[in-house]
N, C-alpha and C positions, 0 to 999 in steps of 0.2 A: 128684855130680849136683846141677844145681840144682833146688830145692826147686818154682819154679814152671813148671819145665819135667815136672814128676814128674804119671805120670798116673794116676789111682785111681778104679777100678773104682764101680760104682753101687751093688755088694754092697759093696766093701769102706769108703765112705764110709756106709752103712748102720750095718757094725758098729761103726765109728768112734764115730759121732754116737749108737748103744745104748750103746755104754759112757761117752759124757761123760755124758748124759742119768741114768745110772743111778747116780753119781756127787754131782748136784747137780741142784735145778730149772732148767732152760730155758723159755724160750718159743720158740715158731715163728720170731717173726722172729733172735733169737740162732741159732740151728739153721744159719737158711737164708743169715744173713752166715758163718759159718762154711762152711758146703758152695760158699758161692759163693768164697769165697779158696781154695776145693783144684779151681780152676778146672770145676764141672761147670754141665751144662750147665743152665736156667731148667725146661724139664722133667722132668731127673732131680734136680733139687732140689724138686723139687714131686712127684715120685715117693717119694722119700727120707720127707719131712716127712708126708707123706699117710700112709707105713707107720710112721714113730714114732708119729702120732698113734694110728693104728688098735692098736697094739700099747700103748698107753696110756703111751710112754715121755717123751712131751709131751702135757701139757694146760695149755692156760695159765691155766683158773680154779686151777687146784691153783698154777701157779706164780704168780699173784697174788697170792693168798691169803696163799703164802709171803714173797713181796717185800716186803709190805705190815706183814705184821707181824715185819719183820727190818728194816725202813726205821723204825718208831715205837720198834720196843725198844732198838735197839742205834747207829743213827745219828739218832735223836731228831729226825725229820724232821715234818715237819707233812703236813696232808691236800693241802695243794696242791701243794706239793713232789714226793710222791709222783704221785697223778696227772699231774703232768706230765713225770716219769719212766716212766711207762708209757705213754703216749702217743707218747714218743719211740723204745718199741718196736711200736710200731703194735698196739696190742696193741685188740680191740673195747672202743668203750665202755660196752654192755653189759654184760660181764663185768667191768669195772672198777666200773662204781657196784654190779651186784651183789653183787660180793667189800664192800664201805664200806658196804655195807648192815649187813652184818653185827658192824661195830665203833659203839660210841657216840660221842658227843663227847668225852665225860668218856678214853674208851682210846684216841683218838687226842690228847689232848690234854695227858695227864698228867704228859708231861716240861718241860712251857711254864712252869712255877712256879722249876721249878729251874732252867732254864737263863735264863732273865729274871734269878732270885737271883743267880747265879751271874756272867753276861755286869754286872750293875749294877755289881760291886765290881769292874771293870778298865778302864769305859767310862769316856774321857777326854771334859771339855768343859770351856767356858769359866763353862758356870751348867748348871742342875740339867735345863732344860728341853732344852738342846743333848744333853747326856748321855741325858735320854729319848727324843729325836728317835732316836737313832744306836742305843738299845734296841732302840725300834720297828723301824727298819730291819732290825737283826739278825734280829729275831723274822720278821718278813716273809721274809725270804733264806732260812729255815730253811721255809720253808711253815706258816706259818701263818697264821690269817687275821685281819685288825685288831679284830674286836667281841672276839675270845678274848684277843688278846695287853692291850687295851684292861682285859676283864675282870680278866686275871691281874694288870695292874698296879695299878689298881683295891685288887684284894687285898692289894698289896703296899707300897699307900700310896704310889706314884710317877703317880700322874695328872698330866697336864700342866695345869698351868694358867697364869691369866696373872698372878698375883704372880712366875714365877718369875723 
């Protein structure tokens, strides 16, 4: 049988979406791209996501919270990077500066030392100041923001200047 010809019940995409949920964090909007590829319909996907929510199987400051600090620890992303990965899940931005409320500069920022270390000894250019431009960029791409990445080089004794 094909797969999208296959038609599933409003309980049984229920239990579906309890057990992914139960598994690993979701937000709402993951949930409801999900229920919407097992073809249902715009109100019982909103019925669906209304009873995970009520039964506490999705909350998405909880899954912030989580993303957030699995985004700085393990993929070493920056604050801007992040937010506008949640933003790409529609997610409120309320609950998004709430959750950043609660990290420092210093705990969203404290992998910028090394990975600036680290990215300087492979960055190819023609002179010292091209190499730091193509830094900067990195740093940027990675979410962070110019006065941090600025400060961290700062520290690291790679400031641009114009002797270079």
């Amino acid at each position: 049988m094909n797969k999208q010809s296959r038609v599933i019940s409003e309980k049984q995409a229920f239990a579906r979406m309890a057990r992914l949920c139960s598994q690993k964090e979701y937000c709402s909007f993951d949930i409801s791209q999900k229920l919407y590829r097992l073809n249902l319909s715009a109100q019982e996907i909103e019925r669906v996501i209304s009873l995970l929510i009520k039964q506490n199987f999705i909350n998405d400051e909880r899954f912030v919270r989580s993303y957030i600090g699995d985004k700085v620890k393990f993929n070493k992303w920056g604050k801007r990077k992040i937010e506008l990965s949640l933003r790409q899940k529609k997610l409120p931005e309320t609950v998004i500066q709430r959750v950043f409320c609660e990290y420092s500069d210093s705990e969203l920022n404290h992998s910028l030392e090394d990975i600036l270390n680290k990215k300087w000894r492979s960055v190819k250019g023609a002179n010292d100041n091209e190499r730091k431009s193509k830094l900067i960029r990195y740093a940027l791409g990675r979410g962070f923001e110019m006065k941090e990445i600025i400060a961290v080089m700062r520290k690291l004794n790679l400031e641009i200047t114009d002797e270079d």
